[in-house]
The first five atom37 places (N, CA, C, CB, O) and aatype in JSON, in Angstrom:
{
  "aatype": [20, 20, 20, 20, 20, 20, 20, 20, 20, 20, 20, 20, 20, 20, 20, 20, 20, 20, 20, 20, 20, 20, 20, 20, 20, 20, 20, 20, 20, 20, 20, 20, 20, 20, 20, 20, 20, 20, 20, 20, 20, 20, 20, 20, 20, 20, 20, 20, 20, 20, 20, 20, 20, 20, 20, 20, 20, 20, 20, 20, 20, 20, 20, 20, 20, 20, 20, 20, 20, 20, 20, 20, 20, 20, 20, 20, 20, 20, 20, 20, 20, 20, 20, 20, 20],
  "atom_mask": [
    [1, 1, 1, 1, 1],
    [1, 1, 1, 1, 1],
    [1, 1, 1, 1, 1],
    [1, 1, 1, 1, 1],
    [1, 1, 1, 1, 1],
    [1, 1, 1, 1, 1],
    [1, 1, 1, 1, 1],
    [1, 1, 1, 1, 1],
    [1, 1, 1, 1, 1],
    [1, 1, 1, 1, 1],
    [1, 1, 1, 1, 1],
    [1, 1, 1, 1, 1],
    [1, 1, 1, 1, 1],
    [1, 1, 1, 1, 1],
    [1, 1, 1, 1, 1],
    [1, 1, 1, 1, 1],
    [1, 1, 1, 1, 1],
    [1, 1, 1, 1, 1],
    [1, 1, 1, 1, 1],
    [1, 1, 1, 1, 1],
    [1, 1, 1, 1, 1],
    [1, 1, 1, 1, 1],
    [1, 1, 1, 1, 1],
    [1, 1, 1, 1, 1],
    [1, 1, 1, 1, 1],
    [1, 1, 1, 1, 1],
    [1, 1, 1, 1, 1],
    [1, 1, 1, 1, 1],
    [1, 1, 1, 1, 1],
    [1, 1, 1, 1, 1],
    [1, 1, 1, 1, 1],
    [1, 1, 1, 1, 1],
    [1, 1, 1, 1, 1],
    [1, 1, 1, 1, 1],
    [1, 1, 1, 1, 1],
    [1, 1, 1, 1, 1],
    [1, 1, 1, 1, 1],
    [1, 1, 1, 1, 1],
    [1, 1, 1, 1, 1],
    [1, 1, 1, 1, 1],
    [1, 1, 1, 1, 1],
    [1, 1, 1, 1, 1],
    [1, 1, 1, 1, 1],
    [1, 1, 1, 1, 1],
    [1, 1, 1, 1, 1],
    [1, 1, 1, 1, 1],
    [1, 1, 1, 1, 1],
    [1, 1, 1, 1, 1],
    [1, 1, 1, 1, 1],
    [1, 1, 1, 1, 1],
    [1, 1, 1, 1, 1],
    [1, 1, 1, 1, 1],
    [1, 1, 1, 1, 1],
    [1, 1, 1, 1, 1],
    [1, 1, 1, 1, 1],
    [1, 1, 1, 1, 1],
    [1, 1, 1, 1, 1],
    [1, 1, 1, 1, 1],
    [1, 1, 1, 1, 1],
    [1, 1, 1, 1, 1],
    [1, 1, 1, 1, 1],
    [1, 1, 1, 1, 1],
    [1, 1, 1, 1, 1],
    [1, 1, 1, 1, 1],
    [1, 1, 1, 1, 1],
    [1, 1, 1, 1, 1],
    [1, 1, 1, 1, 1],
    [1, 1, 1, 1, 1],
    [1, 1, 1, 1, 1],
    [1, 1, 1, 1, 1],
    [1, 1, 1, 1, 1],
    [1, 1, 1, 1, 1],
    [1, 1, 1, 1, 1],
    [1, 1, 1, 1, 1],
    [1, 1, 1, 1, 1],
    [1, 1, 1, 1, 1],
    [1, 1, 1, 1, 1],
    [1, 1, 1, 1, 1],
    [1, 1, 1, 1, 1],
    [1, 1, 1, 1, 1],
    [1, 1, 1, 1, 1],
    [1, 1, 1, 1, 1],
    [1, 1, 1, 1, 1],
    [1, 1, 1, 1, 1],
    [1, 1, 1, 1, 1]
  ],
  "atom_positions": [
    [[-201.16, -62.73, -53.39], [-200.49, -62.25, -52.22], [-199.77, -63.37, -51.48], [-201.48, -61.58, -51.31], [-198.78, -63.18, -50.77]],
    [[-200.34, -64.52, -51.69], [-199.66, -65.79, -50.64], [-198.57, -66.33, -51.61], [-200.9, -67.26, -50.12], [-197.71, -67.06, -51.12]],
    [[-198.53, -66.11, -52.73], [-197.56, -66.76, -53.71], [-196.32, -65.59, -53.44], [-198.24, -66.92, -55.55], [-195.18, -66.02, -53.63]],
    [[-196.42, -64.17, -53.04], [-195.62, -63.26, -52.79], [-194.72, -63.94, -51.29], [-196.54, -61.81, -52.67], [-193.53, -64.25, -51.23]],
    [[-195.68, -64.01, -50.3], [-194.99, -64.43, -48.9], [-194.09, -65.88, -49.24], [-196.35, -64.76, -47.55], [-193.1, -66.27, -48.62]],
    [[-194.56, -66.35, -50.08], [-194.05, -68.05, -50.03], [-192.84, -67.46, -50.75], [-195.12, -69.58, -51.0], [-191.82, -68.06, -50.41]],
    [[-192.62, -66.52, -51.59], [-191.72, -66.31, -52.34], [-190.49, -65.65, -51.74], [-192.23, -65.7, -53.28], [-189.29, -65.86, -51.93]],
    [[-191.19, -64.71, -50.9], [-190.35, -63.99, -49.76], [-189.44, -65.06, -48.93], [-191.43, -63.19, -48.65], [-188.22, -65.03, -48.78]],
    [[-190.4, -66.06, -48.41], [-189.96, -66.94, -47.46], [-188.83, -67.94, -48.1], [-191.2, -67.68, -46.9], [-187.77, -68.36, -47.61]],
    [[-189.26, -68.1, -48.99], [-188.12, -69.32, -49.75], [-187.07, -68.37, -50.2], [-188.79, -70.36, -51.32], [-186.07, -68.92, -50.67]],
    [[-187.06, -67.33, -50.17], [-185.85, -66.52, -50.85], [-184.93, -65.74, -49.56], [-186.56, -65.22, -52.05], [-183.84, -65.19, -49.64]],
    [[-185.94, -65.96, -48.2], [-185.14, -65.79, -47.15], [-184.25, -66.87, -46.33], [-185.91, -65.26, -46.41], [-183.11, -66.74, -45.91]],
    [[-185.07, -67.92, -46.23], [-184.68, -69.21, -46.01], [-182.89, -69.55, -46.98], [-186.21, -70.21, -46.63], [-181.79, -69.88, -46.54]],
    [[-183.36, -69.28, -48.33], [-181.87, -69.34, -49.35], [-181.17, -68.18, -48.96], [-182.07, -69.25, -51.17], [-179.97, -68.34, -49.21]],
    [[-181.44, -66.87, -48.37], [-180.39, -66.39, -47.94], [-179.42, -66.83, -46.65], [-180.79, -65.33, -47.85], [-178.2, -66.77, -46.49]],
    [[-180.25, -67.18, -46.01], [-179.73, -67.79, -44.63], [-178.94, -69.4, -45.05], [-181.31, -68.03, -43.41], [-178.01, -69.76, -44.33]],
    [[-179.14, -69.82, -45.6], [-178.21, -71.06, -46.05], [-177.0, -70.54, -47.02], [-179.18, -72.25, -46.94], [-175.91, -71.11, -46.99]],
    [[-177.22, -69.61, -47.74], [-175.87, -68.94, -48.57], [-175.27, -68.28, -47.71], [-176.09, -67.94, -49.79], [-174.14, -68.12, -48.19]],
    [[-175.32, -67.68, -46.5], [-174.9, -67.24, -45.74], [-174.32, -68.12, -44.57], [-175.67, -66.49, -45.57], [-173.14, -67.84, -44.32]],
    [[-174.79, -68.99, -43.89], [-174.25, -69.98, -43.07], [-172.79, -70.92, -43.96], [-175.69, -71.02, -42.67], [-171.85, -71.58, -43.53]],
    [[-173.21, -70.59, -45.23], [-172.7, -71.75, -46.2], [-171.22, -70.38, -46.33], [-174.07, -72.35, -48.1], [-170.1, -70.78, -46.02]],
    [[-171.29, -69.73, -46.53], [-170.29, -68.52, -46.49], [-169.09, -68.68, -45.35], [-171.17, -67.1, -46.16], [-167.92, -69.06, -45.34]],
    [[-169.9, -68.24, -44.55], [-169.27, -68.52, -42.71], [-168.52, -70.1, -42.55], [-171.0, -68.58, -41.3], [-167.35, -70.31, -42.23]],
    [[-169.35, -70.88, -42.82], [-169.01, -72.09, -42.24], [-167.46, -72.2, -43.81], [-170.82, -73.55, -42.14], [-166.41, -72.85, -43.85]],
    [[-167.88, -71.53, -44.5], [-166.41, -71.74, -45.72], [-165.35, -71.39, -45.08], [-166.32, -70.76, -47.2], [-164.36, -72.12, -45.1]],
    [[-165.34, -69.97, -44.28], [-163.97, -68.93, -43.53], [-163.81, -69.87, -42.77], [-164.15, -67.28, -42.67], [-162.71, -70.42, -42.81]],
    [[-164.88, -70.41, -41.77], [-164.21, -70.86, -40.44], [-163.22, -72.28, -40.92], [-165.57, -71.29, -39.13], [-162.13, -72.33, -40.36]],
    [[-163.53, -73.33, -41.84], [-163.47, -73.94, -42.35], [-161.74, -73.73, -42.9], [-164.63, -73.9, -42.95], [-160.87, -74.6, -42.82]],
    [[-161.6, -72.59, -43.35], [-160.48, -72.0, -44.34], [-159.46, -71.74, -43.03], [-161.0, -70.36, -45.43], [-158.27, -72.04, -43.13]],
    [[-160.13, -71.04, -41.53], [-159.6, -70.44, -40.63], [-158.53, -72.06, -40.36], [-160.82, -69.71, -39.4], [-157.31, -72.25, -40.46]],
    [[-159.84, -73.12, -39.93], [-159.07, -74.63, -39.38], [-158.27, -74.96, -39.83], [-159.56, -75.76, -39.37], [-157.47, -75.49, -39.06]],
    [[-157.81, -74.93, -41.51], [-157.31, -75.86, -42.43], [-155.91, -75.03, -41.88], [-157.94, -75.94, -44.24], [-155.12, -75.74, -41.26]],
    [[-155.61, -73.91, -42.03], [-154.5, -72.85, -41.53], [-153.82, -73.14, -40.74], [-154.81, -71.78, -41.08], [-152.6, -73.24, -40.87]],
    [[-154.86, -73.49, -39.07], [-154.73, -73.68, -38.05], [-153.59, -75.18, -37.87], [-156.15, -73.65, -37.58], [-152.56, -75.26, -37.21]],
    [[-154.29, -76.25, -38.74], [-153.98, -77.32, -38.92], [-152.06, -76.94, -39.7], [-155.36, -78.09, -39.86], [-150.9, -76.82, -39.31]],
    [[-152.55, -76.9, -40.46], [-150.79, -76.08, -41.21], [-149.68, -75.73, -39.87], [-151.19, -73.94, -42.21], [-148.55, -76.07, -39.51]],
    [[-150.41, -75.15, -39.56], [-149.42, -73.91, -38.71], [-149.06, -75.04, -37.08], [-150.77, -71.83, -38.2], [-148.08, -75.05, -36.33]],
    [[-150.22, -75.79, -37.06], [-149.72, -76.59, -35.49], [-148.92, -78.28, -36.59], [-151.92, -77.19, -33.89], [-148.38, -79.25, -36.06]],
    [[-149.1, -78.11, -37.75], [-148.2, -79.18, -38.36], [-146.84, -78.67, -38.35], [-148.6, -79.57, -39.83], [-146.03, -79.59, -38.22]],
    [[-146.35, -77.58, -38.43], [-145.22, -77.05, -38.37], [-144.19, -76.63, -37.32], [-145.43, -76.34, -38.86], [-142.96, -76.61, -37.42]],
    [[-145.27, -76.15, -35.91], [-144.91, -76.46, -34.84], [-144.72, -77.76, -34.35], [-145.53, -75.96, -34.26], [-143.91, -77.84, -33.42]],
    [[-145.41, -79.11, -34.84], [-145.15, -80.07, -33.99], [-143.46, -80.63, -34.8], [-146.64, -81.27, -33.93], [-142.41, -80.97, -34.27]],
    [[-143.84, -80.54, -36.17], [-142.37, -80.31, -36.62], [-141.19, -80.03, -35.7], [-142.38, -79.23, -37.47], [-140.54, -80.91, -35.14]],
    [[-140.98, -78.68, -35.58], [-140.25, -78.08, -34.51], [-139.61, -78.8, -33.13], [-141.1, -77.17, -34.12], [-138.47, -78.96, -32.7]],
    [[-141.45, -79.26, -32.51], [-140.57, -79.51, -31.79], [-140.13, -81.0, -31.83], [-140.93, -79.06, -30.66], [-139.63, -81.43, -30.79]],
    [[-140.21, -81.68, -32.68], [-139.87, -82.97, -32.83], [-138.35, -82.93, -32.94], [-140.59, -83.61, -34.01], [-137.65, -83.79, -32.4]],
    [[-137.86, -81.92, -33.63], [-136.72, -81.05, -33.71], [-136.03, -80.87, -32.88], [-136.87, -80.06, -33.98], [-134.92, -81.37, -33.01]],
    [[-136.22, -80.31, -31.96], [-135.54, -79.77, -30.78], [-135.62, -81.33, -29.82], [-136.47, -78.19, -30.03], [-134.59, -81.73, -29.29]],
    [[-137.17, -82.25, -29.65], [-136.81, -83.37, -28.93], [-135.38, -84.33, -29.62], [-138.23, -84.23, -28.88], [-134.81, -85.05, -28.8]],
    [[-134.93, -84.34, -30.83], [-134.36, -85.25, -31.5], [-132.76, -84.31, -30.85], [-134.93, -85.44, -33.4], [-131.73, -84.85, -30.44]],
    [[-132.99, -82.98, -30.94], [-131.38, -82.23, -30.72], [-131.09, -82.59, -29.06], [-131.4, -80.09, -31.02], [-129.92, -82.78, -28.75]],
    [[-132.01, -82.67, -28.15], [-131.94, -82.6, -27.0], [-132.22, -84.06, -26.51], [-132.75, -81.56, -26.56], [-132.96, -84.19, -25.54]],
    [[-131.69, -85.14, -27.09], [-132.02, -86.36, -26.97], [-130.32, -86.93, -26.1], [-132.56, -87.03, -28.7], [-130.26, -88.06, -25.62]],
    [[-129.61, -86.38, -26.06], [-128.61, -86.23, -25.71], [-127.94, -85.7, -24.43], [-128.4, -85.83, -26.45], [-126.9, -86.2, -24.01]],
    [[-128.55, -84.68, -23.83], [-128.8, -84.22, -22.77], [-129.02, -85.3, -21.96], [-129.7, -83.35, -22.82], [-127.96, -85.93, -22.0]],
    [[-129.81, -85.89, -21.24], [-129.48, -86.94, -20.48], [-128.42, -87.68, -20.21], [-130.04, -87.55, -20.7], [-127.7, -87.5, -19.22]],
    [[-128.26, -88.53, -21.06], [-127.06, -89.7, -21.19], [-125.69, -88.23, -20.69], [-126.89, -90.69, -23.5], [-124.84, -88.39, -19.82]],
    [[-125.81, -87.37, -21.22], [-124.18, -86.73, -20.91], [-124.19, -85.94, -19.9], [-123.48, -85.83, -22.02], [-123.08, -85.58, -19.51]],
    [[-125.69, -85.32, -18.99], [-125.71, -85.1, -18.0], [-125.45, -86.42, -17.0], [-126.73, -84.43, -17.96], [-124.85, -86.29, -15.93]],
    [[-125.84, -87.36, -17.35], [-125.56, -88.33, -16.17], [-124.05, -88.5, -16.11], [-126.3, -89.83, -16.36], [-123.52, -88.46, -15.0]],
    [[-123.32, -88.66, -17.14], [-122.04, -88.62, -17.14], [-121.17, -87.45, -16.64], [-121.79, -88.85, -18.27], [-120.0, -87.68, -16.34]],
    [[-121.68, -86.23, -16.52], [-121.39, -85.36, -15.55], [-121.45, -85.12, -14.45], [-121.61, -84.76, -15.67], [-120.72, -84.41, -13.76]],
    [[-122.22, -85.61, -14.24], [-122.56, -85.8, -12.84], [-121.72, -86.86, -12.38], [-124.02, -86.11, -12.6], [-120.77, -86.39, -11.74]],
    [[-121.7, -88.04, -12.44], [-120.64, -89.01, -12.33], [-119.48, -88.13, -11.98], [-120.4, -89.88, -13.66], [-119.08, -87.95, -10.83]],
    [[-119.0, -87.6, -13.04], [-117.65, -86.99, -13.19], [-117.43, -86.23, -11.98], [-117.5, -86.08, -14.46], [-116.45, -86.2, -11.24]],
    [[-118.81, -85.46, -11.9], [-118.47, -83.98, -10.75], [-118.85, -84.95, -9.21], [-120.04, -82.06, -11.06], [-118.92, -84.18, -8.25]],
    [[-119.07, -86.34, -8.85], [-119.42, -86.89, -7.8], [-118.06, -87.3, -7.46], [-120.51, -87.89, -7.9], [-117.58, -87.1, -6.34]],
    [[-117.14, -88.1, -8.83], [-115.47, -88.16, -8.35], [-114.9, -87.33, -7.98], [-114.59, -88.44, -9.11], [-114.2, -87.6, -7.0]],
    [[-114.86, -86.11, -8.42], [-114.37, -84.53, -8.4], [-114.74, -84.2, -6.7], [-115.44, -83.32, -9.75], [-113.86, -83.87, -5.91]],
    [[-116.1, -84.34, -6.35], [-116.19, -84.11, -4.99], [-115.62, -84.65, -4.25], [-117.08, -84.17, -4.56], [-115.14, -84.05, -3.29]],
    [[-115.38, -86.46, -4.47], [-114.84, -86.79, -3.33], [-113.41, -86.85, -3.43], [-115.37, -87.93, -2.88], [-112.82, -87.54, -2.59]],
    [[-112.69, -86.21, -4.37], [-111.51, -85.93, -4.47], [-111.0, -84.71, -3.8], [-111.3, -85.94, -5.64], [-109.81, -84.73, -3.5]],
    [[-111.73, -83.62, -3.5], [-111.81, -82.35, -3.03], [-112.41, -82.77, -1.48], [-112.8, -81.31, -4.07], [-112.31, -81.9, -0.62]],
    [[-112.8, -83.59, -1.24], [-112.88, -83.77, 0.46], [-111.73, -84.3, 0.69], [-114.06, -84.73, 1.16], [-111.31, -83.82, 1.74]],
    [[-110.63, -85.43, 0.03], [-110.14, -86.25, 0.36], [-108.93, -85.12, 0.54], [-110.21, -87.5, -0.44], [-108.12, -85.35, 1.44]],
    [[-108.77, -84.04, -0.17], [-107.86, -82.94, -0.41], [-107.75, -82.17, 0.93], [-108.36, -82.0, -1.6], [-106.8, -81.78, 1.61]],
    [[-109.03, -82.11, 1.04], [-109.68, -81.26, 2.26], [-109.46, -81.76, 3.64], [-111.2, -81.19, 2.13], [-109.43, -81.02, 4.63]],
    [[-109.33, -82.8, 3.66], [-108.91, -83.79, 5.18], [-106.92, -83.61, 4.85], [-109.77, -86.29, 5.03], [-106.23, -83.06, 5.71]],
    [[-106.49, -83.98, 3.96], [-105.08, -83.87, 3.62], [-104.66, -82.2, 4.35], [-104.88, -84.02, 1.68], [-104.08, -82.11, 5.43]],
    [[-104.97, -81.36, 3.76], [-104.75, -80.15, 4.15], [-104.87, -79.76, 5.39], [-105.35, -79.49, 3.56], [-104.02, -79.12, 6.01]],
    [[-106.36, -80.26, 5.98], [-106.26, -79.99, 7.51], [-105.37, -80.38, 8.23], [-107.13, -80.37, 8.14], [-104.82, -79.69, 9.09]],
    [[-104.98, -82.27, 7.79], [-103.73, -82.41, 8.34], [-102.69, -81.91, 8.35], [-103.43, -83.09, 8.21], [-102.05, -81.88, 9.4]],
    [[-102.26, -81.44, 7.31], [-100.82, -80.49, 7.21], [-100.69, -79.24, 7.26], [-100.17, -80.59, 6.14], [-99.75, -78.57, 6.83]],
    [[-102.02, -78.76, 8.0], [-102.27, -77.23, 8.27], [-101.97, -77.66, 10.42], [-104.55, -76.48, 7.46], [-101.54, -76.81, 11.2]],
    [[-102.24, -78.67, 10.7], [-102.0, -79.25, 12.26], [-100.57, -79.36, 12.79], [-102.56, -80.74, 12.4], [-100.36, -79.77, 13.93]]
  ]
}
C-alpha cells in the first residue's frame, strides 16, 4: 500500500513539473514574439527619427525667414500709415 502512495506521489509531483515545464514553454514562446515584434517597432521608429532629422535645422530656417517677413510687414505698416495721413 505505501509503495502505491509513493507511486502516486512521484507520478503527481512529474505531472506538475511536465506541466509547469509546458506553461513556462508558451510563455517563453509568448516573449520570444514579443521580443520580434518590439524589434520591429524600434526599427520603425529609428525610421521615422532618421526621416525627421531634418525638421529642426529647416524649421529654424523658417522661422528666420518668417522673423524678416515680419519686420518687413511692420516696416510696410508704418509706410502706409504714413501715406494714408
Amino acid at each position: 500500500m505505501i509503495r502505491l502512495y509513493v507511486f502516486f506521489t512521484v507520478f503527481e509531483i512529474a505531472l506538475v513539473v511536465a506541466t509547469l515545464a509546458f506553461f513556462l514553454n508558451r510563455v517563453a514562446n509568448q516573449l520570444n514574439h514579443i521580443v520580434a515584434t518590439l524589434a520591429k517597432v524600434t526599427f520603425g521608429v529609428r525610421a521615422v527619427e532618421t526621416q525627421c532629422a531634418v525638421i529642426g535645422p529647416a524649421a529654424d530656417r523658417v522661422n528666420a525667414n518668417l522673423k524678416e517677413a515680419a519686420g518687413g510687414l511692420e516696416k510696410a505698416a508704418v509706410l502706409a500709415e504714413r501715406l494714408a495721413r
